[in-house]
N, C-alpha and C positions, 0 to 999 in steps of 0.2 A: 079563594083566589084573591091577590093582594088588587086594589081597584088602583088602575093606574089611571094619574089625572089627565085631564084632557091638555091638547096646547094649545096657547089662547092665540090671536090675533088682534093687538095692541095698539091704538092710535094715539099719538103725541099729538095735541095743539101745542107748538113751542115756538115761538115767534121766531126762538134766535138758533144759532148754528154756531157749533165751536169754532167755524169756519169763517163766521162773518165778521170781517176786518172793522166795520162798523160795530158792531157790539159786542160776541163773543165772550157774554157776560154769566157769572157762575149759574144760572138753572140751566144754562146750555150745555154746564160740565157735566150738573148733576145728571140732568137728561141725558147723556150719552155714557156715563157709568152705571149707571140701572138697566137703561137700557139693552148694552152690550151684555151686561148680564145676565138679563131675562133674555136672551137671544142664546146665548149659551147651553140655557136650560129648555130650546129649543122654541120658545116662543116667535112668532112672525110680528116683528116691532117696525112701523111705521112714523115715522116724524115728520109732520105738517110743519115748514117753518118759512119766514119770509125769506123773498129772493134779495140780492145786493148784487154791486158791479164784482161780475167774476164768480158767481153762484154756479154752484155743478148737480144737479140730482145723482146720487150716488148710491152704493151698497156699502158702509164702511161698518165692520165689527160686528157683521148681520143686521144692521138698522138701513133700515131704507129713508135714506133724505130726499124730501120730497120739496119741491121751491114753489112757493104762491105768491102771485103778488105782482109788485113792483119792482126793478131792481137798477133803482136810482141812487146816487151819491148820499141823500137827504135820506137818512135813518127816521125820521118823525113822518116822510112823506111819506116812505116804505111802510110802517108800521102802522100807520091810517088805515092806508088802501089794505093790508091783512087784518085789522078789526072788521073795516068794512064788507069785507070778502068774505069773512069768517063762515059764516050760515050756510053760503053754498058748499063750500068747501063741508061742511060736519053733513050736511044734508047728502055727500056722496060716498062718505065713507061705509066703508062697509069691513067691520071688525066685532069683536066680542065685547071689550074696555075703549072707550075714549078717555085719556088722561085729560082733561086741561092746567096749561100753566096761566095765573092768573096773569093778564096784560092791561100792563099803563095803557093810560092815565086810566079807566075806566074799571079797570081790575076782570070782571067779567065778561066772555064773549055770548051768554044769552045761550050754549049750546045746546041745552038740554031740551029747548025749544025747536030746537031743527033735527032731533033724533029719537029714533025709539031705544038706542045704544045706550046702556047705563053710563053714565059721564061724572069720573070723577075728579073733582078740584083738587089743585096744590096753591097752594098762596106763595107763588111766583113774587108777585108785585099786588099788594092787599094792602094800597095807602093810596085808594080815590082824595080821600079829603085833602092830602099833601099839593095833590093836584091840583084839588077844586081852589084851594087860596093862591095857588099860584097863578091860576089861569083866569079865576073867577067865574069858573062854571060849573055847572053841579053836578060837578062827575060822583062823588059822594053820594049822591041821590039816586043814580042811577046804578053803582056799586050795591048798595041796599037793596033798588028792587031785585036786581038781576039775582046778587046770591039766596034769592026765593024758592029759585025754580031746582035748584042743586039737589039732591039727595045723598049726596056719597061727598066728603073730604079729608085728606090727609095732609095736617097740618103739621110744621116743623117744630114750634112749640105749642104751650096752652094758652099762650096767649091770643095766637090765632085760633085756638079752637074755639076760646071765648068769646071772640072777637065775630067769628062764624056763628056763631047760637043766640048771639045777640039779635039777631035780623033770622035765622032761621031755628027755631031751637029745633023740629024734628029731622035734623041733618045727622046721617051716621058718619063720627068722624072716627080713625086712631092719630093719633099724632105720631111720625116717624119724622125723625132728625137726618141732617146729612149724614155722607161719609168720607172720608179719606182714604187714598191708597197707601196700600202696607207698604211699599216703597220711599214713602216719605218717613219713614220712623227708622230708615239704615241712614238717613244723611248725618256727617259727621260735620257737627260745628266747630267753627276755627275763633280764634282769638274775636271778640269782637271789634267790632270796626264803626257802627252805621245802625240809627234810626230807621225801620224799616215799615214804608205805606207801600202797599201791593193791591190794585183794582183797577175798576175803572174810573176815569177821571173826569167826573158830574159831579160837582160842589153843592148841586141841592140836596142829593140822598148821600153823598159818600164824606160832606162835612170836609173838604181838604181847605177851604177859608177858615175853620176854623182853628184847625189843624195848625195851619202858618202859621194862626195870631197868637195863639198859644206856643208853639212854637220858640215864637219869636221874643215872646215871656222870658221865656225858661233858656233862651240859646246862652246866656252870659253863663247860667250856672251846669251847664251840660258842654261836654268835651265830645260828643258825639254828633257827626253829619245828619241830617236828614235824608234820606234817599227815598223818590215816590216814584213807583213803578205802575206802569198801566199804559194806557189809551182811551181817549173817551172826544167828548163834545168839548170840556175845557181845558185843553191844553195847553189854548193861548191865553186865558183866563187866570190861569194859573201860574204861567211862567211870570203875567204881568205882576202877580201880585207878588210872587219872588223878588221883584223888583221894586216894587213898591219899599216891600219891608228893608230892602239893603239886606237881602238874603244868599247872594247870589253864592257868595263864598263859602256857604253853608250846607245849603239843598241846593241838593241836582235831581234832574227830572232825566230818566235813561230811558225811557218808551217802553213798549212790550217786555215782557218778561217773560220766557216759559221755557219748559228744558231744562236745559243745562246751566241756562243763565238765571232762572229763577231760583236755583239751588243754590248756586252760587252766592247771590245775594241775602237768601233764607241763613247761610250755612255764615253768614259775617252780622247777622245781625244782632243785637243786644235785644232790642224788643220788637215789637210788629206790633204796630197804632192803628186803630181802626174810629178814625173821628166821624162815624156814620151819625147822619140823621135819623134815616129808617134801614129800617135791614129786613131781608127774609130770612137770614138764616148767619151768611157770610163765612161761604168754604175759604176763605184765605186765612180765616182766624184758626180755624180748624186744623188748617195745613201749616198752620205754624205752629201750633199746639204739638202736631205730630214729628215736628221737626225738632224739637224741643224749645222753643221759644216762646217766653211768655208777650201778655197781650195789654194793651192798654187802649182803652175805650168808654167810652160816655154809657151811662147805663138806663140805658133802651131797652123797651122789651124784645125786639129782634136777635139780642144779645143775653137774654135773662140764663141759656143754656150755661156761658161762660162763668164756673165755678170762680171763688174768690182766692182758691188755691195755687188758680194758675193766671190770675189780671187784676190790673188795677183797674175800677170803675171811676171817673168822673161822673157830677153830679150833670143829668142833661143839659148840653151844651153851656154848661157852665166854661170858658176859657180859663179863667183863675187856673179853677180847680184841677181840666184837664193840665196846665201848665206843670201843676204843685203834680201830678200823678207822674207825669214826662219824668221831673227830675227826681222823683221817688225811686222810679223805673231803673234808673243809671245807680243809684245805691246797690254798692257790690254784695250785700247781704243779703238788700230783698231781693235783687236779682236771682240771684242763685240760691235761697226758696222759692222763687213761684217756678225755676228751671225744674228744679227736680220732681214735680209735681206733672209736668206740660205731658210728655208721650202717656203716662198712666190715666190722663182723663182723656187725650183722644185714640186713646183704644177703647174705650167705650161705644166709637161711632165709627163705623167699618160700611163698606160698598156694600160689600157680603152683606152682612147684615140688614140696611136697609134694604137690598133687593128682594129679601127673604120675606122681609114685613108688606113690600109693594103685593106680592104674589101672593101674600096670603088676605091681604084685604080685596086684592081684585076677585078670590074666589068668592068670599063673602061676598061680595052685591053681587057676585051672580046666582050665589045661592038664592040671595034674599030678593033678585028679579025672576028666579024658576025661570034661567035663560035659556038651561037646556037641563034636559032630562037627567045628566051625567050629576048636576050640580041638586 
């Protein structure tokens, strides 16, 4: 008789929620596309995530949103008081897998210290030291000891796996990448129109200062707008520096983007810039890869995925360089080589697929915890 597998019961640590107007930032996509999916395949999937003004605990897609915390205007205050909180909260669950997403500044919430539940990491947010010089405290030191206690992580690239083994080497990883939805690979692109930045808008990790200055380089030799799509912490940071530059008649700044209007903008744009500092992964490069739009970005290893077939890299945060790549970009030749190139490498990374990879590593540590008899 064929052994059929057991169905797990699934805990997310995920700070954020596709929901929360304050951040709503890509592990919250990722988390809710895996998710729904292991839900499908009947799994009981739980997500621990922080509260914000107008937060709802909900049942949506068979995940259960579950709100902790704070749910004040202040995202940095909120997201305190849920590191803080963290321990009781893992100390009550009661599941087969606890996922964690790693969480700023500190990367680690210490879980595996508050459960007998196998706890496995995602390198959400795995740049303590970005933090530690910006704050000047040793959140790096504290990222180090904490990823001690881990036994289980699945990292996006090898970078992070490397990056994990450095401070733990007997840590069992697979590295599984995002994915994108097969719906993004029917949108039908129109004449170009428009430079296209899509995320959120924090100049420390998402590089959009440098982005302008560069920009602003190359704006005599480019007949193309700038358009930066998103919401974040510097909106007005950023408008000011528009202004600064004598930008105004150039780059427009449209707010949120999703839907129909994110398509929209996808479906007009010549390329999609991604001037990150640090990245975990970055589903919008992904998502535009799948739309067919090639990419241009400073070459980070959060980005090492991004073949050369389908982006131009800048040397890190080199501005010259990324300038000279901008207006490379607008060359109707290379353009349309790295185009014909873009959907065939992000078929490579499907939802399907990584959900397929999540379920088969979660059976693995439960095999290798003898969690149950079944395994």
């Amino acid at each position: 008789m064929k052994k059929v597998d057991k169905k797990l019961i699934i805990a997310y640590l995920d700070l954020d929620d596709i929901e929360n107007p304050l951040l709503g930032a890509g592990q919250a996509q990722a988390t809710y596309q895996v998710a729904k999916r292991l839900a499908v395949k009947g799994h009981e999937i739980y997500v621990y995530c922080s509260k914000y003004p107008g937060y709802r605990d909900r049942k949506q897609e068979g995940i259960n949103y579950i709100h902790v915390g704070l749910n004040s205007k202040f995202i940095k205050l909120n997201n305190l008081i849920y590191i803080l909180i963290a321990p009781l909260i893992v100390n009550r669950i009661k599941a087969d897998i606890i996922v964690e997403c790693l969480t700023a500044p500190i990367s680690t919430l210490f879980s595996p210290l508050f459960t007998k539940i196998p706890v496995v990491a995602l390198p959400t947010s795995f740049e303590a030291e970005r933090f530690a010089k910006k704050y000047h405290l040793p959140f790096d030191k504290i990222e180090n000891f904490g990823l001690r206690f881990y036994r289980y992580f699945l990292p996006t690239s090898s970078y992070f796996e490397e990056k994990m083994r450095k401070v733990n080497k007997n840590v069992i990883t697979k590295i599984v990448a995002q994915g994108v939805d097969s719906e993004c690979f029917s949108l039908k692109t129109e004449k170009p129109k428009h430079i296209l930045f899509l995320g959120r808008l924090d100049i420390g990790q998402k590089g959009i200062d440098l982005l302008l200055t560069a920009y602003k380089k190359a704006s005599n030799y480019i007949n193309y707008p700038l358009i930066i799509a998103g919401h974040g912490p510097d909106d007005e940071k950023i408008q000011n520096l528009i202004n600064k530059y004598n930008l105004g008649h150039k780059v427009e700044m449209i707010g949120s983007a999703f839907g129909n209007k994110k398509r929209k903008y996808f479906s007009e744009a010549l390329v999609f810039v991604t001037p990150s500092r640090h990245e975990g992964f970055c589903l919008a490069a992904l998502e535009s890869l799948a739309f067919g739009i090639p990419v241009v970005s400073f070459d980070i290893p959060g980005l090492s995925w991004l073949p050369d077939s389908v982006s131009l890299k800048a040397r890190a945060f080199d501005i010259n360089d990324l300038a000279s790549k901008l207006i490379k970009s607008c060359n109707v030749g290379v353009n349309a080589s790295l185009r014909k190139n873009c959907k065939k490498v992000a078929k490579k990374f499907t939802w399907d697929k990584v959900t397929k990879e999540y379920e088969s590593f979660f059976r693995l540590v439960l095999r290798k915890e003898n969690y149950h008899e079944q395994y």
